[in-house]
Each structure stands twice: as structure tokens, then as C-alpha cells.
LONU-480804 format. One record per atom (N, C-alpha, C, O): residue in one letter; x, y, z; atom name; residue number from 1. Coordinates in steps of 0.1 Angstrom, whole numbers, padded with zeros to 4 digits, always signed. Layout:
BEGIN
<site><type>a</type><east>X</east><north>Y</north><up>Z</up><atom>CA</atom><seq>NUM</seq></site>
...
//
This chain:
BEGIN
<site><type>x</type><east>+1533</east><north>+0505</north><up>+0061</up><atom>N</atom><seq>1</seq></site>
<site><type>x</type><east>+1525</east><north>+0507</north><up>+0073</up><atom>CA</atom><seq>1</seq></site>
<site><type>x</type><east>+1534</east><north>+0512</north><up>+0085</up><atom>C</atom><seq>1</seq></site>
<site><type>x</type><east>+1546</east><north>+0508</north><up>+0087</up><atom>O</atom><seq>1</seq></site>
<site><type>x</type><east>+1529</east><north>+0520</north><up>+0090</up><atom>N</atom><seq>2</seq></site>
<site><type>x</type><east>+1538</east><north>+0533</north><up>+0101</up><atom>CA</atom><seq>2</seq></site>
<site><type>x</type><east>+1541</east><north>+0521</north><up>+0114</up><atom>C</atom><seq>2</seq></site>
<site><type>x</type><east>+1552</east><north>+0519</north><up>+0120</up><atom>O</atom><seq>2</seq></site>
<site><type>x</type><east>+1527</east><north>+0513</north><up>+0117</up><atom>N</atom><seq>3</seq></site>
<site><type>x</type><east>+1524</east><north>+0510</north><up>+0134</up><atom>CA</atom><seq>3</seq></site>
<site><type>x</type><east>+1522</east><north>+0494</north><up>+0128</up><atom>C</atom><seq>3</seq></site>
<site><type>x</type><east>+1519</east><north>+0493</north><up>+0116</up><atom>O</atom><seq>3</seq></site>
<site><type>x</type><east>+1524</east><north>+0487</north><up>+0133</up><atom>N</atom><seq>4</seq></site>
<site><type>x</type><east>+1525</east><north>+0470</north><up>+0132</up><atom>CA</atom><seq>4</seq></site>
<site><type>x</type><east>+1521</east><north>+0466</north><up>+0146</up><atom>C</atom><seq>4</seq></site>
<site><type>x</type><east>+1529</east><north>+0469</north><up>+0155</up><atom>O</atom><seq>4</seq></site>
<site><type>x</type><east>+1509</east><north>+0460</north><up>+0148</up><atom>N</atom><seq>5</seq></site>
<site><type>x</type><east>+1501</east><north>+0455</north><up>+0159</up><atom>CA</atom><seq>5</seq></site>
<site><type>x</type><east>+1509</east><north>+0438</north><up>+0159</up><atom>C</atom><seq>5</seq></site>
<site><type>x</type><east>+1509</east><north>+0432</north><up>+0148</up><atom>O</atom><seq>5</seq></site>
<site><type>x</type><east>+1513</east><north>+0435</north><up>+0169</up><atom>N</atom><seq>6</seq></site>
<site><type>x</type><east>+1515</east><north>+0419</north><up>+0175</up><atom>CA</atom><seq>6</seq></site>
<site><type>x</type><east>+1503</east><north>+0415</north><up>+0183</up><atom>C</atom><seq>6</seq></site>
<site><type>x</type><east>+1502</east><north>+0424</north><up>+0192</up><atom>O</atom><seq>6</seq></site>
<site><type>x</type><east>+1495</east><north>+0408</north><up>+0183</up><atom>N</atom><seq>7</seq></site>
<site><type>x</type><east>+1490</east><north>+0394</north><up>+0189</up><atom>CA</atom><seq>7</seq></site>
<site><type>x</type><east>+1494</east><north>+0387</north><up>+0195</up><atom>C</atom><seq>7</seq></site>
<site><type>x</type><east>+1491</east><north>+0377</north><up>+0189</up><atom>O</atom><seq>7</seq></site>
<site><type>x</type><east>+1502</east><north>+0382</north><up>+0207</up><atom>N</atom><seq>8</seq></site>
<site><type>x</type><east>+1511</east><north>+0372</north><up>+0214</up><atom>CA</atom><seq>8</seq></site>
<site><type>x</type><east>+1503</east><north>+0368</north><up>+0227</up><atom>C</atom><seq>8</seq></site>
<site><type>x</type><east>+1497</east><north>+0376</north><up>+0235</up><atom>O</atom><seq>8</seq></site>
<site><type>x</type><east>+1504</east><north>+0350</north><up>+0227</up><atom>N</atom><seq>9</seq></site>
<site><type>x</type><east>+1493</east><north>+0347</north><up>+0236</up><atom>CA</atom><seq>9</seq></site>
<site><type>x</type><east>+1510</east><north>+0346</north><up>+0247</up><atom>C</atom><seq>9</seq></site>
<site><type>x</type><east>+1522</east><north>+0346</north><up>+0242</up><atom>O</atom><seq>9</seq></site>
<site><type>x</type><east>+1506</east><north>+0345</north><up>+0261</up><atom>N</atom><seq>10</seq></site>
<site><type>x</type><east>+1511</east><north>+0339</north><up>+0268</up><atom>CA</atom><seq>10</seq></site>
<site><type>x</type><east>+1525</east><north>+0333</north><up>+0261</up><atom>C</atom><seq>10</seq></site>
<site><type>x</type><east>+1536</east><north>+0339</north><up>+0260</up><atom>O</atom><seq>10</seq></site>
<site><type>x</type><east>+1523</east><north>+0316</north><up>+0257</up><atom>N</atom><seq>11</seq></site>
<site><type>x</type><east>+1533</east><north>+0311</north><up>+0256</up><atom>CA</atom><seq>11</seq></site>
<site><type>x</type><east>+1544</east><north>+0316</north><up>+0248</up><atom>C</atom><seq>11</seq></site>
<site><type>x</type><east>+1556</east><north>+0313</north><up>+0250</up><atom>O</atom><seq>11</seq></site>
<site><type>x</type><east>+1540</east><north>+0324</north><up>+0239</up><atom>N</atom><seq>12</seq></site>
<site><type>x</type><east>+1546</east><north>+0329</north><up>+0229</up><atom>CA</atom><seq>12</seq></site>
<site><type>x</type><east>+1556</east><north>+0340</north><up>+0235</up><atom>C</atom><seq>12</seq></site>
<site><type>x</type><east>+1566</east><north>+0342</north><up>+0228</up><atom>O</atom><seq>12</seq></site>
<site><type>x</type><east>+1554</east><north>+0347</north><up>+0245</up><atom>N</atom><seq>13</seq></site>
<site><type>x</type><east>+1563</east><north>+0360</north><up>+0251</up><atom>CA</atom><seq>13</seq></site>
<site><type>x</type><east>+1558</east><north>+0356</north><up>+0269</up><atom>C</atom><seq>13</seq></site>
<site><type>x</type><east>+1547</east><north>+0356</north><up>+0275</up><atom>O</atom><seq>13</seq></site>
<site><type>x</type><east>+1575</east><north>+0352</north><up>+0273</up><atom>N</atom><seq>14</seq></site>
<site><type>x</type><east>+1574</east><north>+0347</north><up>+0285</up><atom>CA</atom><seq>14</seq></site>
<site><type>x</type><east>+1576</east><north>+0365</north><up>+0295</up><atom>C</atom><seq>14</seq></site>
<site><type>x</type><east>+1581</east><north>+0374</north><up>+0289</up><atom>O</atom><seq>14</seq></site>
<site><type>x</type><east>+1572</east><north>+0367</north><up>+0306</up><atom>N</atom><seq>15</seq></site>
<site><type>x</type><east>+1577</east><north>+0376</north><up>+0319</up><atom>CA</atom><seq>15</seq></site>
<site><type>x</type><east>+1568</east><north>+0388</north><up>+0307</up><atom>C</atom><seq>15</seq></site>
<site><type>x</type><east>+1571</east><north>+0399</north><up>+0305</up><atom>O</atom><seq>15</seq></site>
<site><type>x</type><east>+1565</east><north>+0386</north><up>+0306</up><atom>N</atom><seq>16</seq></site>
<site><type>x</type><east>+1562</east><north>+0402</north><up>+0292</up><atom>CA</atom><seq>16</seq></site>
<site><type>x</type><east>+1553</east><north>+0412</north><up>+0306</up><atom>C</atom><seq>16</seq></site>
<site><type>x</type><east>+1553</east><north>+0424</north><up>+0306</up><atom>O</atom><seq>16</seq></site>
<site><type>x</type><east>+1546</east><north>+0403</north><up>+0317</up><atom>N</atom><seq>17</seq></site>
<site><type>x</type><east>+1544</east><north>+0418</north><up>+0331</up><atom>CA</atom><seq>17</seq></site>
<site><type>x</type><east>+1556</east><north>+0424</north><up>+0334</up><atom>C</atom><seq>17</seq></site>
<site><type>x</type><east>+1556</east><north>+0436</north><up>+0336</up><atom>O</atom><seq>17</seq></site>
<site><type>x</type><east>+1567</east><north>+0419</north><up>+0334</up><atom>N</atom><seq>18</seq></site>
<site><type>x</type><east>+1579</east><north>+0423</north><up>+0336</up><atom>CA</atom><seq>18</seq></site>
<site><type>x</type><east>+1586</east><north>+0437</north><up>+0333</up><atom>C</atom><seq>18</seq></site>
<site><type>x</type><east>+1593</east><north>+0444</north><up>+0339</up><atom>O</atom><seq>18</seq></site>
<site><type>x</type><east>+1578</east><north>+0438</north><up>+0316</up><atom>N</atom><seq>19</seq></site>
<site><type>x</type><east>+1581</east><north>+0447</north><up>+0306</up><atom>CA</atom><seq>19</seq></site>
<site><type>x</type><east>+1583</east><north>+0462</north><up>+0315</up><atom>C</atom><seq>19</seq></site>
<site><type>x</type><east>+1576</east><north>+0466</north><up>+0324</up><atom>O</atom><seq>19</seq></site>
<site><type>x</type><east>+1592</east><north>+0466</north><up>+0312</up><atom>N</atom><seq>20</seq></site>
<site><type>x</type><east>+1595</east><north>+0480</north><up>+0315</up><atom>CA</atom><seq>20</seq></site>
<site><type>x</type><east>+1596</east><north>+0495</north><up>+0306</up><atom>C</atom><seq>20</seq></site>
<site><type>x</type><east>+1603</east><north>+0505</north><up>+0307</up><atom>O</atom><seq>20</seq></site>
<site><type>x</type><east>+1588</east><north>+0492</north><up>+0299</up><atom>N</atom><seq>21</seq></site>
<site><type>x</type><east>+1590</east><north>+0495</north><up>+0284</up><atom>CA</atom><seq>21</seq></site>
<site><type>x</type><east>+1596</east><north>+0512</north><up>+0284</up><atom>C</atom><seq>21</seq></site>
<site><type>x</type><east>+1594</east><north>+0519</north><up>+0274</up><atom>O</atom><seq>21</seq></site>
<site><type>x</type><east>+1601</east><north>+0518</north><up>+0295</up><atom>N</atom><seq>22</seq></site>
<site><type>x</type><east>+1599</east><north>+0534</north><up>+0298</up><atom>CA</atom><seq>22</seq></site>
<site><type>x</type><east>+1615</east><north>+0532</north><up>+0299</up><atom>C</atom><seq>22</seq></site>
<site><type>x</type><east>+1623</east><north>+0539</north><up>+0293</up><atom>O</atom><seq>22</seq></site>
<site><type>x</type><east>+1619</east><north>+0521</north><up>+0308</up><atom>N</atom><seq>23</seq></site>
<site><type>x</type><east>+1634</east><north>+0517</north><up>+0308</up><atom>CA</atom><seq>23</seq></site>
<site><type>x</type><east>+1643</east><north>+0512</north><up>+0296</up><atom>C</atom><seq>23</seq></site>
<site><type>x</type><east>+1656</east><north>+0510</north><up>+0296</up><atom>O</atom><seq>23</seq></site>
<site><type>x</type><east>+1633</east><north>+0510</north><up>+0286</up><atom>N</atom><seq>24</seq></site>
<site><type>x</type><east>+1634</east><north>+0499</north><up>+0274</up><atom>CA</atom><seq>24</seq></site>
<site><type>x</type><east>+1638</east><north>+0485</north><up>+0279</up><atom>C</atom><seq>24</seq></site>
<site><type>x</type><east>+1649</east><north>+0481</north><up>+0274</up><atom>O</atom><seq>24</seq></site>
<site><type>x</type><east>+1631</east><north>+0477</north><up>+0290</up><atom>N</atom><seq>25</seq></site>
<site><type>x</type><east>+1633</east><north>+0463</north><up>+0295</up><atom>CA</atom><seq>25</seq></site>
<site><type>x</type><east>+1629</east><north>+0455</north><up>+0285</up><atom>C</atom><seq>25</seq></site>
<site><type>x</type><east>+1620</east><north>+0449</north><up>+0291</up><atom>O</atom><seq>25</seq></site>
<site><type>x</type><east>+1628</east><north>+0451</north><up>+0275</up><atom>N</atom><seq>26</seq></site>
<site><type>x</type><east>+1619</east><north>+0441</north><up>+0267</up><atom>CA</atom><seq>26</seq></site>
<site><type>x</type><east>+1622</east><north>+0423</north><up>+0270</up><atom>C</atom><seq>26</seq></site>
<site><type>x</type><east>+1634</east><north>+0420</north><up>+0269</up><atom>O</atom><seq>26</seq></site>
<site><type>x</type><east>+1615</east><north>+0413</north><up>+0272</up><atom>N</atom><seq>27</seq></site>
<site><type>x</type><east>+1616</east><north>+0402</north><up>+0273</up><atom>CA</atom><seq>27</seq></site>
<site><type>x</type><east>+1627</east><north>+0396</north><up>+0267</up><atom>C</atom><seq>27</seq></site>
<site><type>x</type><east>+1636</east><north>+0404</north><up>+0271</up><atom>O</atom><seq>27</seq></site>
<site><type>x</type><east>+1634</east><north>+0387</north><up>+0260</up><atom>N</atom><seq>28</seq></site>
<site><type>x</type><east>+1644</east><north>+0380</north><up>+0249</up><atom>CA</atom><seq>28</seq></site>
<site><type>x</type><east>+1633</east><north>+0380</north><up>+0246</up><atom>C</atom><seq>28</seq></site>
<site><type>x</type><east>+1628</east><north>+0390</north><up>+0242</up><atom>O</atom><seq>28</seq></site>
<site><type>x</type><east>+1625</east><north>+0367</north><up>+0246</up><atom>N</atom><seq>29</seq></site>
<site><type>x</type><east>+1615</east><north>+0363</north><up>+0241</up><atom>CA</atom><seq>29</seq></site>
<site><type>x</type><east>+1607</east><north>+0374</north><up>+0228</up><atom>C</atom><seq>29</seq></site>
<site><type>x</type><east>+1603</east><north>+0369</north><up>+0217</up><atom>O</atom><seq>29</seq></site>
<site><type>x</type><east>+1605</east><north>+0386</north><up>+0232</up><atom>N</atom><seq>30</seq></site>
<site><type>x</type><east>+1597</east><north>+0394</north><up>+0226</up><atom>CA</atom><seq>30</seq></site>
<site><type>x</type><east>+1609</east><north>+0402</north><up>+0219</up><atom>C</atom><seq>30</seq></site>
<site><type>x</type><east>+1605</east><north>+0410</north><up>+0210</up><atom>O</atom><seq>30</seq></site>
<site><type>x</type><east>+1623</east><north>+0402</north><up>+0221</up><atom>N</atom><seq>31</seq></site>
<site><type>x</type><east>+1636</east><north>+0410</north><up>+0213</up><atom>CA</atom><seq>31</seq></site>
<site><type>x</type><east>+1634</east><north>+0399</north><up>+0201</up><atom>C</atom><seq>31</seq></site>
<site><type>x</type><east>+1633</east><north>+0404</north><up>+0190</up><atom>O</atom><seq>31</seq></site>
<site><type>x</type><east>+1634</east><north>+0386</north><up>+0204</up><atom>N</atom><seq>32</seq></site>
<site><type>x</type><east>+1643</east><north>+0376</north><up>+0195</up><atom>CA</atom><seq>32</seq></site>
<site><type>x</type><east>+1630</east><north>+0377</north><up>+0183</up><atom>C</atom><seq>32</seq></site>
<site><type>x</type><east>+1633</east><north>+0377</north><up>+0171</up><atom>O</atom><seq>32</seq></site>
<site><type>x</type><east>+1617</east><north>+0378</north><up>+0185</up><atom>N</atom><seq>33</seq></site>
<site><type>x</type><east>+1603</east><north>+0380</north><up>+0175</up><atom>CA</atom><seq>33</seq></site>
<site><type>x</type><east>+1607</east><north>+0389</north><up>+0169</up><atom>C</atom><seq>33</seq></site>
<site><type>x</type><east>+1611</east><north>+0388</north><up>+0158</up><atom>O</atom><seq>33</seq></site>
<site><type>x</type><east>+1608</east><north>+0406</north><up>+0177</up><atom>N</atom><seq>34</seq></site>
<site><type>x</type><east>+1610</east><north>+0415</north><up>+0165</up><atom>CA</atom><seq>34</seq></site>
<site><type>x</type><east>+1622</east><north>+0417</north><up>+0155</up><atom>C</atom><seq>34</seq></site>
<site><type>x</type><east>+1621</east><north>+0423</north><up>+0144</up><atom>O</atom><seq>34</seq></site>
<site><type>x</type><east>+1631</east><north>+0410</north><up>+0159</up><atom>N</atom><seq>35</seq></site>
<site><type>x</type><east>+1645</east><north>+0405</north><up>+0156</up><atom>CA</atom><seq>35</seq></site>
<site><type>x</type><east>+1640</east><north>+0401</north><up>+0141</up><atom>C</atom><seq>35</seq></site>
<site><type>x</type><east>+1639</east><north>+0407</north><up>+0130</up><atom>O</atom><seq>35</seq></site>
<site><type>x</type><east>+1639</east><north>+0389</north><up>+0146</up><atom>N</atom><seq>36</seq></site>
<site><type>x</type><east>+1630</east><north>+0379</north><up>+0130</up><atom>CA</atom><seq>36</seq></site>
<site><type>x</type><east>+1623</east><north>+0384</north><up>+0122</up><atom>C</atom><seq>36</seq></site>
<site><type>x</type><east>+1622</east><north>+0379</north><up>+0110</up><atom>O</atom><seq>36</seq></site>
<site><type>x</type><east>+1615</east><north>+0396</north><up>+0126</up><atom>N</atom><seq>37</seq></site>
<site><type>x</type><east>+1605</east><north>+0408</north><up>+0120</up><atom>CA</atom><seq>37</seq></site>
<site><type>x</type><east>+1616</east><north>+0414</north><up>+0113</up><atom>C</atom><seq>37</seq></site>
<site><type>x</type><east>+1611</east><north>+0413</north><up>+0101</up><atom>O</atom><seq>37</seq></site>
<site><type>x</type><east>+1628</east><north>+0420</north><up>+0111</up><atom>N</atom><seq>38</seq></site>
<site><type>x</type><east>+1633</east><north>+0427</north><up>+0107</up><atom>CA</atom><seq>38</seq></site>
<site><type>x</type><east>+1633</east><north>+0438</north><up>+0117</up><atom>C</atom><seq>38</seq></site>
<site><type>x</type><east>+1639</east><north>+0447</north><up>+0111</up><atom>O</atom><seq>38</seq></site>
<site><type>x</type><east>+1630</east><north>+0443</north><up>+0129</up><atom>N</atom><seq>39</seq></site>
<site><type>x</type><east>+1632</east><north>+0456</north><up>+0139</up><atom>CA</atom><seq>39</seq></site>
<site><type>x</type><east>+1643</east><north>+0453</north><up>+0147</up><atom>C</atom><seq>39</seq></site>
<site><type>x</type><east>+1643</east><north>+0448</north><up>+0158</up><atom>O</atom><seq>39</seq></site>
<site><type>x</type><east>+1649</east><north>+0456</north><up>+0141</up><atom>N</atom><seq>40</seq></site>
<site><type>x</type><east>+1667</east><north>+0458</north><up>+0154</up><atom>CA</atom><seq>40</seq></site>
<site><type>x</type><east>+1670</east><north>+0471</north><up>+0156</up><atom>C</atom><seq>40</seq></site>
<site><type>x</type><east>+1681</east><north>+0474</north><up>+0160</up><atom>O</atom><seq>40</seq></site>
<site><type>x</type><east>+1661</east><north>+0482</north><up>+0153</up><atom>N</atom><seq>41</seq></site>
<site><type>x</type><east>+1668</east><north>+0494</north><up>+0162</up><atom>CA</atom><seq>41</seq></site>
<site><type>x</type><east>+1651</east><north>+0501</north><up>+0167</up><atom>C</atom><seq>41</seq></site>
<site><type>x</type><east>+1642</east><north>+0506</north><up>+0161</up><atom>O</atom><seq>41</seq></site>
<site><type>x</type><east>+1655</east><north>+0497</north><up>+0182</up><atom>N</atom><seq>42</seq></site>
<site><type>x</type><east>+1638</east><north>+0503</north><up>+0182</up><atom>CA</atom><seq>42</seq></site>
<site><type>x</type><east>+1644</east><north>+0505</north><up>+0201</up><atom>C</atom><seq>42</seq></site>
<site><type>x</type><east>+1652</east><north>+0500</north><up>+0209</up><atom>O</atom><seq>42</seq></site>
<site><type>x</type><east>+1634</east><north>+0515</north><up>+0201</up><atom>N</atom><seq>43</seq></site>
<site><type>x</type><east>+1639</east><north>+0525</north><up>+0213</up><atom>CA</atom><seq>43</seq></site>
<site><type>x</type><east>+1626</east><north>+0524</north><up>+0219</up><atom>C</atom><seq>43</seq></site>
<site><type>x</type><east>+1616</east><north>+0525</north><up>+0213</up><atom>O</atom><seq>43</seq></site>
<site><type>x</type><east>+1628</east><north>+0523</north><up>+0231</up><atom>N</atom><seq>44</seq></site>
<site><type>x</type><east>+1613</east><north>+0519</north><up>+0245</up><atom>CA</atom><seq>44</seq></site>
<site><type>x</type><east>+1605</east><north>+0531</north><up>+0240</up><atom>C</atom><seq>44</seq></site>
<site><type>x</type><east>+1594</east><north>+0529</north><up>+0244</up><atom>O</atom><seq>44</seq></site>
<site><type>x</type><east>+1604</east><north>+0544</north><up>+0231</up><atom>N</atom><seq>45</seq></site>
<site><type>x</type><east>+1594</east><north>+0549</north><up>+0230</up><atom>CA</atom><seq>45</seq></site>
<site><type>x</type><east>+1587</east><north>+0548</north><up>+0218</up><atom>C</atom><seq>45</seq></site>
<site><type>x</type><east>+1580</east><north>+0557</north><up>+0214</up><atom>O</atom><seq>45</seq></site>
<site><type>x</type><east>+1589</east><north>+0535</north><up>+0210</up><atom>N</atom><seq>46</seq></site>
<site><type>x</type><east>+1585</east><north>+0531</north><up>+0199</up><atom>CA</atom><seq>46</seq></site>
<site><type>x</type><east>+1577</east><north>+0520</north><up>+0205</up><atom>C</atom><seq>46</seq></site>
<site><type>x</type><east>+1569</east><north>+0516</north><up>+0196</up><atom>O</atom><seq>46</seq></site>
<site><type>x</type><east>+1577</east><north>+0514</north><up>+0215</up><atom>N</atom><seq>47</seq></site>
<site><type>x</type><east>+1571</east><north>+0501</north><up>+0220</up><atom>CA</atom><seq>47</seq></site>
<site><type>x</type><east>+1557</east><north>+0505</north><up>+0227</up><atom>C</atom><seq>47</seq></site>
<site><type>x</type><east>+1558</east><north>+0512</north><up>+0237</up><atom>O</atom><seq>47</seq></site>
<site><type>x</type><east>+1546</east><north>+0502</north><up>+0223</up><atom>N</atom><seq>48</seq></site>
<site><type>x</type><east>+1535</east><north>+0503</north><up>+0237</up><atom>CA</atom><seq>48</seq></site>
<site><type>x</type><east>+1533</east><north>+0488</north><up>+0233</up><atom>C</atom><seq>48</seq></site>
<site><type>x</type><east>+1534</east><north>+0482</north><up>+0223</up><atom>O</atom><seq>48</seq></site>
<site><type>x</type><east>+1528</east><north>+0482</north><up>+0253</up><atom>N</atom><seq>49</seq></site>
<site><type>x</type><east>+1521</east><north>+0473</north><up>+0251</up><atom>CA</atom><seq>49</seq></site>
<site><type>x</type><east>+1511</east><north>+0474</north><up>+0262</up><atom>C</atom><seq>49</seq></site>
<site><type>x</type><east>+1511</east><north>+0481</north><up>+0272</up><atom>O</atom><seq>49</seq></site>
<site><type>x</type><east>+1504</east><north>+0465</north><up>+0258</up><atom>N</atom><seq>50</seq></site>
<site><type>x</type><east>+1486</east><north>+0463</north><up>+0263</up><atom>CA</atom><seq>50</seq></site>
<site><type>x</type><east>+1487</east><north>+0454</north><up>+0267</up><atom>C</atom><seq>50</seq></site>
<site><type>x</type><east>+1494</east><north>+0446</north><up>+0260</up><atom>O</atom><seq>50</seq></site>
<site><type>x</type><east>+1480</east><north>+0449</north><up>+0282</up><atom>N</atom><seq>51</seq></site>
<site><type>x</type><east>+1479</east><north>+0434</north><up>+0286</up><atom>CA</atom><seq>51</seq></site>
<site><type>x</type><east>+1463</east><north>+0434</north><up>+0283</up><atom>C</atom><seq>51</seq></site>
<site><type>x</type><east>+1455</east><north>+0443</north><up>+0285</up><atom>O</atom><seq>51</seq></site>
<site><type>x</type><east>+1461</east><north>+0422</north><up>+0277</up><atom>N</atom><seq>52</seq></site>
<site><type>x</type><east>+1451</east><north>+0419</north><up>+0272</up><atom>CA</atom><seq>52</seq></site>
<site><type>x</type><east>+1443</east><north>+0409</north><up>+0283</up><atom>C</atom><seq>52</seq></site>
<site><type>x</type><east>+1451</east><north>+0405</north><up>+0292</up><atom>O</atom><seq>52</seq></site>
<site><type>x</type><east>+1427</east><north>+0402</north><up>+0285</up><atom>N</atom><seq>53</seq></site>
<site><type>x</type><east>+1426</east><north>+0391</north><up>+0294</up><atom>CA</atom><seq>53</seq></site>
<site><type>x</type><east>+1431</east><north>+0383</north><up>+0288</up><atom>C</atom><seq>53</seq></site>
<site><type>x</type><east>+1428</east><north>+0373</north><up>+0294</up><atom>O</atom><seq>53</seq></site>
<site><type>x</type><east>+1440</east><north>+0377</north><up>+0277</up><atom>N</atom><seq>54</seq></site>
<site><type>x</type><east>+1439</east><north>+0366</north><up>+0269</up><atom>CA</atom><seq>54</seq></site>
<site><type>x</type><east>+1448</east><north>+0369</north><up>+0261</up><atom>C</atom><seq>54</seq></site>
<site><type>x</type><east>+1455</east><north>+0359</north><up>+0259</up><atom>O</atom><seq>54</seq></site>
<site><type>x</type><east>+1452</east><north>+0379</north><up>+0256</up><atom>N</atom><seq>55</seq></site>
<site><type>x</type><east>+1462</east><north>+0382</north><up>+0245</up><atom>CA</atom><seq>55</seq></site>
<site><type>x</type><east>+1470</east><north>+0391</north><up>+0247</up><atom>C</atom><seq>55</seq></site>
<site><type>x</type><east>+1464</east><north>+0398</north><up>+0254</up><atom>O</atom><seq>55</seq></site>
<site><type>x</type><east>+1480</east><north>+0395</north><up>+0245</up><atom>N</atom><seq>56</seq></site>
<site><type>x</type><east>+1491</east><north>+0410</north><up>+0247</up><atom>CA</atom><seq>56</seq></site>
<site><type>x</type><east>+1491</east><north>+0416</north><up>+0233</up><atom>C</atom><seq>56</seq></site>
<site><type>x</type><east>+1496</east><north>+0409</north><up>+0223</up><atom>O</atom><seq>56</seq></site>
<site><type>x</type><east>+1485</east><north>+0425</north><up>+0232</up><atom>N</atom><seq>57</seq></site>
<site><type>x</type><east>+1489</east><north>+0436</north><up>+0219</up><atom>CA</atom><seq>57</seq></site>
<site><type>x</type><east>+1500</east><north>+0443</north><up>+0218</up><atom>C</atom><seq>57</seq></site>
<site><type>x</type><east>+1502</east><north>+0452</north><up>+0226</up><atom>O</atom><seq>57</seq></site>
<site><type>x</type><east>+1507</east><north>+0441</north><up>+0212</up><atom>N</atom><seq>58</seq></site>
<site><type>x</type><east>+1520</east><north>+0449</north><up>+0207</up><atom>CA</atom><seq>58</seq></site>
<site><type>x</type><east>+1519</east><north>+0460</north><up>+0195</up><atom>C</atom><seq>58</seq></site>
<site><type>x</type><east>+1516</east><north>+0456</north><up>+0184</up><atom>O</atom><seq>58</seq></site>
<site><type>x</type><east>+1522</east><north>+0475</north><up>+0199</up><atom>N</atom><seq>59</seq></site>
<site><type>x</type><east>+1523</east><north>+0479</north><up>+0190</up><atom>CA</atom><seq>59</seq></site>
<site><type>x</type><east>+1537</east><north>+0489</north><up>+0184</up><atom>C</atom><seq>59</seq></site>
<site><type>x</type><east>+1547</east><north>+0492</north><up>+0191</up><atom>O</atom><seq>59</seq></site>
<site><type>x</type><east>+1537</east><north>+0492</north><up>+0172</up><atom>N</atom><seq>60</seq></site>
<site><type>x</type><east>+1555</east><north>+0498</north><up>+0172</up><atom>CA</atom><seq>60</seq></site>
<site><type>x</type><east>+1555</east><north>+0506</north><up>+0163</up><atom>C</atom><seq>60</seq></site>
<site><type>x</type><east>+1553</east><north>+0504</north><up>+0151</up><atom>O</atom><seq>60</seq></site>
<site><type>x</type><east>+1558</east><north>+0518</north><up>+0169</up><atom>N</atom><seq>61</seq></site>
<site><type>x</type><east>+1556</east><north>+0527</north><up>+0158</up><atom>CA</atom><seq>61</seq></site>
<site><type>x</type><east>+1567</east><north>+0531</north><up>+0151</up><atom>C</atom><seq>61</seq></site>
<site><type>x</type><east>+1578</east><north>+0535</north><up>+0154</up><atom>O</atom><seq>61</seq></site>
<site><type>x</type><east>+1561</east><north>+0530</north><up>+0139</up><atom>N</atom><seq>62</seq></site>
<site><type>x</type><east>+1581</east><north>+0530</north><up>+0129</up><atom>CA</atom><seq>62</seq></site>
<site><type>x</type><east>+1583</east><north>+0543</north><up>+0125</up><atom>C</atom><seq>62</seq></site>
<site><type>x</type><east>+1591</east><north>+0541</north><up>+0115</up><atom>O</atom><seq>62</seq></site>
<site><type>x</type><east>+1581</east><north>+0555</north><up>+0125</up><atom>N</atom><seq>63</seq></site>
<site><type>x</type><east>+1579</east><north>+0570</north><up>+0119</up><atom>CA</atom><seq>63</seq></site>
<site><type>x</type><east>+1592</east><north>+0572</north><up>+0126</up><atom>C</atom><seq>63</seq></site>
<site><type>x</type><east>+1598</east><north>+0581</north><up>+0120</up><atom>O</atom><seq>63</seq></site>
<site><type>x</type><east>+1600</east><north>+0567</north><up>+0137</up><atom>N</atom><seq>64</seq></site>
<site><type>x</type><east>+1610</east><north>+0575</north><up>+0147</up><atom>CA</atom><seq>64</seq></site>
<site><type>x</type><east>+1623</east><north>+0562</north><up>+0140</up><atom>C</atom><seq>64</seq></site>
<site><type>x</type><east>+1635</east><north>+0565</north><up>+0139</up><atom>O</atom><seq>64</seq></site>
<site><type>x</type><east>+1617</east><north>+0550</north><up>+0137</up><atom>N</atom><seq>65</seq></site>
<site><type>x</type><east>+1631</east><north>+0547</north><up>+0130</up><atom>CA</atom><seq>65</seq></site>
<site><type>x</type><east>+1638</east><north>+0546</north><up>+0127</up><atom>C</atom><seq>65</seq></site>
<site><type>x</type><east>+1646</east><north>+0537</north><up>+0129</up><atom>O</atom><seq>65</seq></site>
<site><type>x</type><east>+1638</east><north>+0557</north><up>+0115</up><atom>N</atom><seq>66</seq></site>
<site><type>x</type><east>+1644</east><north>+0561</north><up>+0109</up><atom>CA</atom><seq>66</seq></site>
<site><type>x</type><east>+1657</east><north>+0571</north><up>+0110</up><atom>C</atom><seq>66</seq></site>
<site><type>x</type><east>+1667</east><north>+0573</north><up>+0103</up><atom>O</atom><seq>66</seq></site>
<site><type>x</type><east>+1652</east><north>+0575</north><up>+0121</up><atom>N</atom><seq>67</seq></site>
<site><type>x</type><east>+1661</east><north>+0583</north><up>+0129</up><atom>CA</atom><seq>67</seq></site>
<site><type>x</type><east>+1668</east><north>+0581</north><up>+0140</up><atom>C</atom><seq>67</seq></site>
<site><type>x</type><east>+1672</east><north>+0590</north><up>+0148</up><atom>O</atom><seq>67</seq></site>
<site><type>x</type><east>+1669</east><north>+0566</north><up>+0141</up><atom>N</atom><seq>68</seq></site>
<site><type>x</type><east>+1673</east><north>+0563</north><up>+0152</up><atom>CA</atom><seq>68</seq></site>
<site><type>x</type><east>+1690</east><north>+0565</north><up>+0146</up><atom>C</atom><seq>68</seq></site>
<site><type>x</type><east>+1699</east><north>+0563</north><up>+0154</up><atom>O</atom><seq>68</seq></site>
//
């Protein structure tokens, strides 16, 4: 699968308004998840995220990983 959607409530990814995702800012919190995922080379234009009322969608598109 190309795109892998995250689900993360609140506690689970702390500052995540913070995200700067244009600068590649990403939380620890939300590095040390994709980490565990297997994603250690991923570049702020591989990252969108969505603030949800209740949930944050993460999504990541892996087609550019390869070439990182």
C-alpha cells in the first residue's frame, strides 16, 4: 500500500498543532510512532496531516521513498 492513514487521538501525539509539516517540524511523539512503523526516511512532503474534531489523520505517501 502506497498511503498508510494514522488515527491518533490527542494523547497519543502531543503539540501535533505545532506541526510544521512544510518545514518538516514533526512532534517526537509522532517521529518515535513512525520510527516503530518502520518509516525513518520520510521528507515533510510525504507527511499531510488533518486536525480532526476528535482525531488527527495522518497520512504518508510512500511512492517518493524510495528515492529518498
Amino acid at each position: 500500500m502506497l498511503v498508510r492513514t494514522y488515527r491518533l487521538n490527542q494523547k497519543t501525539v502531543r503539540a501535533l498543532d505545532d506541526v510544521c509539516v512544510d518545514n518538516g517540524w514533526w512532534p517526537s511523539a509522532l517521529v518515535d510512532l513512525l520510527v516503530r512503523d518502520g518509516l525513518r526516511r520520510l521528507r515533510s512532503g510525504d507527511l499531510c496531516i488533518r486536525a480532526q474534531p476528535v482525531m488527527y489523520e495522518i497520512e504518508i505517501d510512500e511512492r517518493g521513498m524510495n528515492n529518498v
